[in-house]
N, C-alpha and C positions, 0 to 999 in steps of 0.2 A: 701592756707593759706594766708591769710589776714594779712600784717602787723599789729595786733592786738591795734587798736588806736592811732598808728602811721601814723604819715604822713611824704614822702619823699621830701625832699625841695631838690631843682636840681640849678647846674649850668652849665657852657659851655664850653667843656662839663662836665659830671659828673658822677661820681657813688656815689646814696647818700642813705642811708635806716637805717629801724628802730629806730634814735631817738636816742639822742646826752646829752652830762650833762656840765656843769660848769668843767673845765679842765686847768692845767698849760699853756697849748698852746689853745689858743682861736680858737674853732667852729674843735677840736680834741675830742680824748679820753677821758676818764675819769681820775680824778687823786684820787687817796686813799683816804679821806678825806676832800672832796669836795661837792658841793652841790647834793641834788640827781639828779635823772635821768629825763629831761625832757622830753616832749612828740614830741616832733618836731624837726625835724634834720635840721641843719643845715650847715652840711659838705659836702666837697668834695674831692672827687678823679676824677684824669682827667686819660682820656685811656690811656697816654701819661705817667702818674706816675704809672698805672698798670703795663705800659708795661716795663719800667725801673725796676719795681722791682722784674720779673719773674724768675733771678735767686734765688734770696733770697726765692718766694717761693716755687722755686722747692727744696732749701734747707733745710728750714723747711719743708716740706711733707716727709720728707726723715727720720725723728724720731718722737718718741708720743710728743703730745704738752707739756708735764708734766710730771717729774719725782715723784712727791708729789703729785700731784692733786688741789695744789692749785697753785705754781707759773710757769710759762710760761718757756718754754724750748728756751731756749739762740738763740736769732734768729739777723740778721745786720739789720732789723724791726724796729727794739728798738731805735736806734739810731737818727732816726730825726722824725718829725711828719709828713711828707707824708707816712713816711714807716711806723708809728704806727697807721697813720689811714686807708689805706690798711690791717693792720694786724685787727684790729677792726672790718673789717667786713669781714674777713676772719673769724674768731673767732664767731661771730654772726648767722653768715651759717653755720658753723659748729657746734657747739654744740646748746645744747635745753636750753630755759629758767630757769632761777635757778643756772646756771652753770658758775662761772666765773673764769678766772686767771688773776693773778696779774704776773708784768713782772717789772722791775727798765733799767732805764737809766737815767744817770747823776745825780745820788741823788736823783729823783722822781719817785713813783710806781705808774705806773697804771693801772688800771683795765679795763679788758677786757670782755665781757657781751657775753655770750650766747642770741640766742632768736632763730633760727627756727631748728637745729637737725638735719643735714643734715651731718654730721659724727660725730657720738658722741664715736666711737671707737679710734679715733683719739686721747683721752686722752691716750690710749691703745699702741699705736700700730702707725708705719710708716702709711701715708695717703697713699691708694691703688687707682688705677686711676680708679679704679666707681666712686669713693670717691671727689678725682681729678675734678670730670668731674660734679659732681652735686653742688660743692660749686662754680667752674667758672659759672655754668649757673645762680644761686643765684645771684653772681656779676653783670654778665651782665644785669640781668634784670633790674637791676636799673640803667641803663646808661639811661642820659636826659640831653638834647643839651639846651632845649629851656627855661632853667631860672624860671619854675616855679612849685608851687606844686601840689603834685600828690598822691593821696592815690590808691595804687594797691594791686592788689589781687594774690598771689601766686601760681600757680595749674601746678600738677607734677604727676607722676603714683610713686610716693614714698612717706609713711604715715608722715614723717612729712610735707609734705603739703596737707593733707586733707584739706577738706572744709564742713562748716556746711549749712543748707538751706539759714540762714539769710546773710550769704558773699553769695553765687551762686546768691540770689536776690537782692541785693545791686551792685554787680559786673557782669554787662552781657554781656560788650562788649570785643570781645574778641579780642587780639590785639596781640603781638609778640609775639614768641617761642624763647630761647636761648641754646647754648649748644656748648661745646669744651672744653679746655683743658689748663689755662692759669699757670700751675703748667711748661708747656714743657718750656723751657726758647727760647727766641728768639736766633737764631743760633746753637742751636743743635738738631739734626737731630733727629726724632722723632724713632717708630719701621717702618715706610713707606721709611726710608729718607728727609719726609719733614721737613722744616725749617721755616716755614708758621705760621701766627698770633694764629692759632686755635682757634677765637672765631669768632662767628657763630651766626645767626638770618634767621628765615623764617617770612611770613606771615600766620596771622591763620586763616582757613576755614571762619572762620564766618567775620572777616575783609577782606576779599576778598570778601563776598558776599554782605558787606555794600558798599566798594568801587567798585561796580559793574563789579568787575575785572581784573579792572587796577592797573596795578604792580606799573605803576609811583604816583597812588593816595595815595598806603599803603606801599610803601616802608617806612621803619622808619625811616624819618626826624628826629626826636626825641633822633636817639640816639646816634649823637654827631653833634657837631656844625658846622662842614666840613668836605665835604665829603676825605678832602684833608691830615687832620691828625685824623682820625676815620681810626684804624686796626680792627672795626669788619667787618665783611665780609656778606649780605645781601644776603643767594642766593636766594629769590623768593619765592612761594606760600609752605606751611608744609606742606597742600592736596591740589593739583589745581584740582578745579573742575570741568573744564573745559578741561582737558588731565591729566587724571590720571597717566601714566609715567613722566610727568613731575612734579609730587611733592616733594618733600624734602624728606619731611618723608613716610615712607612706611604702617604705621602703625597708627591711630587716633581715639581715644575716648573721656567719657566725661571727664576723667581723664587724658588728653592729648593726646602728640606723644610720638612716637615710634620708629628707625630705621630708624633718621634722616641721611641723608651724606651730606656728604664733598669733595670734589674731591681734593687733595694731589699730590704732582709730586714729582718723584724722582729725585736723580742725574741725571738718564740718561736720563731725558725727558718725562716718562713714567708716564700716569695720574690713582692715584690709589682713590678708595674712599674709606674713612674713617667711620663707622656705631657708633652714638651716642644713645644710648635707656637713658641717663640722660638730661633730656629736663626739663624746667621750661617754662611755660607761663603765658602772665601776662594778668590778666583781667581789665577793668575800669570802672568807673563809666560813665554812658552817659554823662556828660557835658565834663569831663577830654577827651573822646573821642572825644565830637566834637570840642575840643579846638584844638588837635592835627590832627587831620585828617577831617579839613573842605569840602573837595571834599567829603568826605564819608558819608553815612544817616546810623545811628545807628540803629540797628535791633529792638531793646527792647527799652521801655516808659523808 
């Protein structure tokens, strides 16, 4: 799925997607009664305010986002605009187009936009960790270090990221896999015992085959601006093609991976691995590839 005429504008780092409006707090949310909705985003979330806010959203996953159906179930989110615009695109990945809640803090409401469907039971119902584990990968995929913009393509083995012929032909180059669990809050112990960042990235098959290989060409520079305060975690090729035991995922087609892992440690030292079949990957257009992965030759005209 294509963010549908959307384009992601990125900072350093950042998680930025689907496209932003006129808002009380400049390059946020939406506010009730403000201008409509533009095409170009212009926000940012850094890992850094992801990761601060992991208890609040293991908090919120814990009840339906809505009692009503229209307004947002009481979340500590509301409260400043780093945490409303993390909730923004939590809300975004989550529910499907057409679909919005409205939520109040300090006298102003504002609206929260559906656009890709990636748990729409969630109005329903506590958020279940499939559930969990498909809107982190959404997140992650739009982490971007390097300050500029990016139109990307969405592709998942779950139907709200389908894809139609004219996105598969526009978007060929195939570029990161994401997937983990940023609902577990940092410092409590997961069902393994770990206490680990849980987000996660491979390289994909066909970006291995551009960068002829090598893991230092297609590691994701991109998706944060050092490697020094970047908690997502890089393990290496999703299918290596080259030793097939050593891939990530276990599992790959045209509609992605599958039985990706993680390696996890317990208390006692003990390295367990973790199996994720909720994987997002993200495809690009040729020029946004060779911007980002100059050592690399693009497969596709």
């Amino acid at each position: 799925m294509r963010l549908t005429a959307l384009r992601t504008v990125v900072a350093i780092p950042c998680l930025a997607l689907f496209g932003c409006v006129t808002s009380a707090d400049p390059g946020s949310e939406e506010a009730v009664g403000t201008s409509e909705e533009e095409v170009v985003s212009t926000n940012r979330l850094s890992m850094n305010r992801l990761s601060m806010n992991r208890l609040s959203m293991n908090s919120l996953s814990m009840s339906r986002l809505t009692a009503d159906g229209r307004t947002l179930a009481t979340t500590d989110l509301l409260r400043d605009a780093d945490g409303r615009e993390l909730l923004r695109y939590t809300i975004a990945c989550a529910l499907p187009a057409g679909k919005s809640l409205a939520g109040e803090a300090d006298g102003t409401t504002y609206k929260f936009e559906g656009r890709i469907g990636l748990a729409p039971d969630w109005l329903r119902a506590p958020l279940p960790e499939k559930s969990q584990r498909w809107i982190t990968a959404c997140l992650l995929a739009h982490v971007n270090g390097y300050g500029v913009e990016v139109a990307i393509s969405l592709r998942g083995r779950n139907p709200a990221l389908a894809t139609d012929s004219a996105e598969r032909r526009d978007y060929q180059q195939e570029e990161i896999s994401f997937f983990g669990n940023v609902f577990q809050p940092l410092g409590k112990r997961d069902e393994l015992g770990d206490i680990g960042s849980r987000m996660y990235a491979c390289g994909g098959a066909l970006l291995q085959l551009s960068c002829a290989g090598h893991e230092t060409n297609f590691a994701p520079e991109r998706t944060c601006a050092s490697k020094d305060d970047c908690s997502l975690k890089f393990l290496g090729p999703c299918r290596d093609l080259a030793d097939a035991k050593d891939s990530v995922c276990k599992n790959a087609s045209l509609e992605g991976y599958e039985g990706c892992e993680a390696a996890t440690s317990t208390p006692g030292g003990k390295s367990m691995k973790t199996r994720y079949d909720e994987v997002v990957t993200v495809f690009l257009q040729r020029p946004d590839f060779s911007a980002f992965y100059p050592l690399c030759t693009p497969l596709f005209p």
